[in-house]
ChimeraX commands (.cxc) that place a marker at each C-alpha (Angstrom):
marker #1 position -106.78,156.96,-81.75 radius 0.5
marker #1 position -110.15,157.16,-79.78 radius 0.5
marker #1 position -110.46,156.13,-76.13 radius 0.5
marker #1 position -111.86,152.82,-76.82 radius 0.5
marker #1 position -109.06,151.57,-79.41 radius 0.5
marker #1 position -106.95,152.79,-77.06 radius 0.5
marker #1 position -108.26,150.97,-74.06 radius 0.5
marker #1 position -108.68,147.81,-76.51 radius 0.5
marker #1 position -105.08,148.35,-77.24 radius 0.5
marker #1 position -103.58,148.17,-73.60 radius 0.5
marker #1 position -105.49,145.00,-72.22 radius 0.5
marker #1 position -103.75,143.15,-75.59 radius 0.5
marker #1 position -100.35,144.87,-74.82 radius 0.5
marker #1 position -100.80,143.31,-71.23 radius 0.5
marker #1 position -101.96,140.13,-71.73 radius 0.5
marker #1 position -99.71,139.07,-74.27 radius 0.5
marker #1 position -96.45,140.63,-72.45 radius 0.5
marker #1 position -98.30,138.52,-69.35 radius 0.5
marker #1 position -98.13,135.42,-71.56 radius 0.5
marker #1 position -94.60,135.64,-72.67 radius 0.5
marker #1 position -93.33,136.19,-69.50 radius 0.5
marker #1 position -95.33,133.27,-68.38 radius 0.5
marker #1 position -93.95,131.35,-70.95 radius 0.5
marker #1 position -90.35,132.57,-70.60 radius 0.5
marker #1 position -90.61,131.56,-66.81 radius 0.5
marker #1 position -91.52,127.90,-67.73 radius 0.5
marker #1 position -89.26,126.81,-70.09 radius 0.5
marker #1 position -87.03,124.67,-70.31 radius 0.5
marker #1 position -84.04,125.67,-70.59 radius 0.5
marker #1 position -81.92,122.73,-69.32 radius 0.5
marker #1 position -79.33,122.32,-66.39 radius 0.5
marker #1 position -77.11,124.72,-67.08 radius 0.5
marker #1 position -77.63,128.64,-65.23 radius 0.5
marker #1 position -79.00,131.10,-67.74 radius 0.5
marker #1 position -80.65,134.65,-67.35 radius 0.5
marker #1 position -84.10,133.82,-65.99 radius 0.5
marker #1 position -82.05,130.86,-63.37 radius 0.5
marker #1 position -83.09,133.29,-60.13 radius 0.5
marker #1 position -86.56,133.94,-61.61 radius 0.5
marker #1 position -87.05,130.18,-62.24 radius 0.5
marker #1 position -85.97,129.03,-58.52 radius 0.5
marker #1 position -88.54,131.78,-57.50 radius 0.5
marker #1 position -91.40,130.74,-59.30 radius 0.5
marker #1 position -91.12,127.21,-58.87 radius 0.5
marker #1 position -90.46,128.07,-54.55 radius 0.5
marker #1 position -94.11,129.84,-54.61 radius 0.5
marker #1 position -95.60,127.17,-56.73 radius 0.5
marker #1 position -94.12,124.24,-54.16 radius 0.5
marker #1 position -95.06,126.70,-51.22 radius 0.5
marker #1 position -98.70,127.19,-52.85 radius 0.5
marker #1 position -99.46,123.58,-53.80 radius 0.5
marker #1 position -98.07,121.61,-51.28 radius 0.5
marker #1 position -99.78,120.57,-48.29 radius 0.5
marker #1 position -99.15,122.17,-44.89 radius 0.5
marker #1 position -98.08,119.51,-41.76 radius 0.5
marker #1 position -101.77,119.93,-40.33 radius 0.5
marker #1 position -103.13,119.40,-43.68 radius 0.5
marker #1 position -101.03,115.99,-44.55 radius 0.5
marker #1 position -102.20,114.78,-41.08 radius 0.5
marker #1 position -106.25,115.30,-41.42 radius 0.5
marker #1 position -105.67,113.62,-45.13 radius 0.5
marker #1 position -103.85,110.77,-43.15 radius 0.5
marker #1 position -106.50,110.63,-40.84 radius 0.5
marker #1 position -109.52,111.00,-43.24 radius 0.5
marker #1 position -107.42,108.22,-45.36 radius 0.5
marker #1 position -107.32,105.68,-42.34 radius 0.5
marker #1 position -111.25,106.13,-41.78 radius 0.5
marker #1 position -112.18,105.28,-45.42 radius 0.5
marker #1 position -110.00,101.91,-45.45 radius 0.5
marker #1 position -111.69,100.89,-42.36 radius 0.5
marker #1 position -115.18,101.47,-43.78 radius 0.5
marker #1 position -113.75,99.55,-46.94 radius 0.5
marker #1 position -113.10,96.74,-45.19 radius 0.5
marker #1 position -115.72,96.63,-43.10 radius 0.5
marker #1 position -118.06,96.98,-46.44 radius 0.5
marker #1 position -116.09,94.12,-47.96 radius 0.5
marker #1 position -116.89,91.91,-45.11 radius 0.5
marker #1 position -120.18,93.07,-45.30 radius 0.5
marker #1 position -120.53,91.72,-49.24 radius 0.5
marker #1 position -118.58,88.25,-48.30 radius 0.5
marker #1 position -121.44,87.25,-46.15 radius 0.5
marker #1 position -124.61,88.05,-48.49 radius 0.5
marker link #1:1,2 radius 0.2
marker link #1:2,3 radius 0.2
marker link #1:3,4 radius 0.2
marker link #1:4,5 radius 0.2
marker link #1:5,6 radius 0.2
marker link #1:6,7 radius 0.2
marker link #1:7,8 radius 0.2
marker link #1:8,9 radius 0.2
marker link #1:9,10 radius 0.2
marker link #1:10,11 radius 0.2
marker link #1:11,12 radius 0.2
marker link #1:12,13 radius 0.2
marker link #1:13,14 radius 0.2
marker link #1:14,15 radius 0.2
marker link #1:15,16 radius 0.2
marker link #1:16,17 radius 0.2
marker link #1:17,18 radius 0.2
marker link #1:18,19 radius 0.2
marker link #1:19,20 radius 0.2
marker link #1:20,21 radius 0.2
marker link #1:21,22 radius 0.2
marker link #1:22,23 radius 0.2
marker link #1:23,24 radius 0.2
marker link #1:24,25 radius 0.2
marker link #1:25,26 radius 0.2
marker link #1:26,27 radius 0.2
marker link #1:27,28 radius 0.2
marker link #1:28,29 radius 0.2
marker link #1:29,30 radius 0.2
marker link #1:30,31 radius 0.2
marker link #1:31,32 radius 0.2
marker link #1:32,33 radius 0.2
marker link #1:33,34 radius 0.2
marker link #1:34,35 radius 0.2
marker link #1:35,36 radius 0.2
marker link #1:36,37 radius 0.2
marker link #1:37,38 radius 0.2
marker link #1:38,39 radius 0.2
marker link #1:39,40 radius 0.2
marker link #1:40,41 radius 0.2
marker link #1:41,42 radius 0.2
marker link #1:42,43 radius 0.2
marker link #1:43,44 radius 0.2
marker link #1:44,45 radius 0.2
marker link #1:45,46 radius 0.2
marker link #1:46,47 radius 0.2
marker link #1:47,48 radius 0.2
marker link #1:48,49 radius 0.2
marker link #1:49,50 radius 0.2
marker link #1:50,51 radius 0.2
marker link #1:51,52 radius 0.2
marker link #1:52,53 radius 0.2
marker link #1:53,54 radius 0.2
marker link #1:54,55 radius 0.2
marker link #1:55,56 radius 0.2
marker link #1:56,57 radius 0.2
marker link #1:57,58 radius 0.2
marker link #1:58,59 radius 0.2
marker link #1:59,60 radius 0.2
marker link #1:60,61 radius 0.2
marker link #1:61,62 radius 0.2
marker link #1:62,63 radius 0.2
marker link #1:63,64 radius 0.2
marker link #1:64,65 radius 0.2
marker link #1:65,66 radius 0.2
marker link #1:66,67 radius 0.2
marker link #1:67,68 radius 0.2
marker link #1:68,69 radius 0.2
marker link #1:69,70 radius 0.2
marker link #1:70,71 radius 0.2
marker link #1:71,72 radius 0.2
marker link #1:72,73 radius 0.2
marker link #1:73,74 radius 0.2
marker link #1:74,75 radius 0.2
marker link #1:75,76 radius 0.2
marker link #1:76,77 radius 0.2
marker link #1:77,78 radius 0.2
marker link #1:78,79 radius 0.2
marker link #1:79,80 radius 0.2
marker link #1:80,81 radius 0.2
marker link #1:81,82 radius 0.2
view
């Protein structure tokens, strides 16, 4: 086989072993422990650890949150006296 076959080859061997495994990971599989249980609790941990907000972070949203309901209002009062 020539290099570039061979090259072609590989990057399909990986991405579809990187797909499986993706898709093995996710499933469902129900409530009851299995092989991939460990794997699972791991994956979903880095997800929740990734995707979820730090402390700081919830209390600029909070902040930034409180600012545009004041302006809301204060536009809405705004609009009930034209």
């Amino acid at each position: 086989m020539d290099a570039a076959k061979d090259r072609l080859m590989r990057r399909v061997t990986i991405g579809v072993t990187s797909l499986v495994a993706a898709l093995m990971i996710t499933a469902d599989y129900g409530s009851h422990p299995h092989a991939l249980s460990a794997v699972t609790r791991w994956w979903d941990a880095g997800k929740e650890w990734f995707l979820k907000p730090s402390e700081k972070e919830l209390a600029e949203l909070e902040k930034i949150r409180k600012e545009f309901n004041v302006r809301k209002v204060t536009e809405d009062d705004h609009e009930g006296t034209k």
